[in-house]
C-alpha positions as CSV (number, residue, x, y, z in Angstrom):
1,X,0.0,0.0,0.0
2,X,1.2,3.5,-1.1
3,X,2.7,5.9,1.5
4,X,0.1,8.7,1.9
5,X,2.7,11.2,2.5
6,X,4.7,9.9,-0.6
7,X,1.5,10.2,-2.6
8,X,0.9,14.0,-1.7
9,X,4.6,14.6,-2.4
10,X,4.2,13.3,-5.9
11,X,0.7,14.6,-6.3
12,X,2.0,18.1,-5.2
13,X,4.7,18.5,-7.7
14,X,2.6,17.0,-10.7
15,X,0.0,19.6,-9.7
16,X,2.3,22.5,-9.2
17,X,3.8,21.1,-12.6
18,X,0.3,21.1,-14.0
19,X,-0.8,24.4,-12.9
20,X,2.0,26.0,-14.3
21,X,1.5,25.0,-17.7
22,X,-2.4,25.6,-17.5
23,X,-4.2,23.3,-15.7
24,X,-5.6,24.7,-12.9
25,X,-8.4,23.2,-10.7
26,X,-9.5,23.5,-7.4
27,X,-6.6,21.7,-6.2
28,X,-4.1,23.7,-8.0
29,X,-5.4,27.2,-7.9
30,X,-3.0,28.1,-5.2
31,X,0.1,27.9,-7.8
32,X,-2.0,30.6,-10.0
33,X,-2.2,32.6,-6.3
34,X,1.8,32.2,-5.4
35,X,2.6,33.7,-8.8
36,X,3.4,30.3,-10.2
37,X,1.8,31.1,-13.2
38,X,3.3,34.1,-14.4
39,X,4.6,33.9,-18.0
40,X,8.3,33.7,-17.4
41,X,8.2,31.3,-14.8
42,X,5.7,28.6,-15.6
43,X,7.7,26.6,-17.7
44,X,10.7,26.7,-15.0
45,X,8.3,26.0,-12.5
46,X,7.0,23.0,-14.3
47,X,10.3,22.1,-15.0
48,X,11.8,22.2,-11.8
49,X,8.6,20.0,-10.8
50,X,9.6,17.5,-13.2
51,X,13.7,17.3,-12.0
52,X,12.3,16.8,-8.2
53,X,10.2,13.9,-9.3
54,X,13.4,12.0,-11.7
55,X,15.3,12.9,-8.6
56,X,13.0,11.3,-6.4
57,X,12.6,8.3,-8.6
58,X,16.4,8.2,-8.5
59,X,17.0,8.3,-5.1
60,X,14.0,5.6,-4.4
61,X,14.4,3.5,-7.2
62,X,14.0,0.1,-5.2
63,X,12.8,1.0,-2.1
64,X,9.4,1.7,-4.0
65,X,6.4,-0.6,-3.7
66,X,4.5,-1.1,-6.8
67,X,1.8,1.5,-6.5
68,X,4.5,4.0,-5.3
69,X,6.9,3.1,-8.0
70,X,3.8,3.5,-10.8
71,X,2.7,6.7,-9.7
72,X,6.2,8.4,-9.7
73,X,6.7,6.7,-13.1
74,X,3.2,7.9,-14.3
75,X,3.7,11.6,-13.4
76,X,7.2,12.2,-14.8
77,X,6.3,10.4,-17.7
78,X,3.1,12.8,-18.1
79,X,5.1,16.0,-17.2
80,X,8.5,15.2,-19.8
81,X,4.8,14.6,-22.5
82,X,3.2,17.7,-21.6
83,X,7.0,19.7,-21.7
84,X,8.5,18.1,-25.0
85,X,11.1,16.0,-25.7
86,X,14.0,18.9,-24.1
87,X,12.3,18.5,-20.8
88,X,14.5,15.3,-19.4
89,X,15.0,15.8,-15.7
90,X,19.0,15.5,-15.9
């Protein structure tokens, strides 16, 4: 079973990620109120969002259970999609 305070760490930086390229909902709306979203800095902001999580995977990589491990994989995998192919995390 996932560790709920791994979950909100991964689901915070996809959603600050997110916001900052567009996608804001009630959950992310605080990223548009934090100045996340201005035009300059959402694509570093989503970026940065996107080196913490490879990072993260890094550092982890086999101390993950399989619902951890598939999230993490899921959301950097979304993020490097959404931010083109220059967008590797390294």
């Amino acid at each position: 079973m996932p560790h709920p305070e791994f979950v909100g760490l991964v689901n915070s930086l996809q959603a600050t990620a997110e916001a900052a390229l567009g996608d804001l909902n009630a959950a992310t709306a605080s990223a548009a109120r934090d100045g996340l979203l201005q035009e300059g800095r959402a694509r570093q902001t989503a970026e940065r969002s996107l080196k913490l999580l490879t990072m993260l995977a890094d550092k982890t990589r086999g101390n993950l259970d399989f619902a951890e491990a598939d999230l993490l994989t899921g959301a950097i995998s979304s993020l490097r999609e959404r931010l083109g192919s220059g967008a590797q995390g390294h």
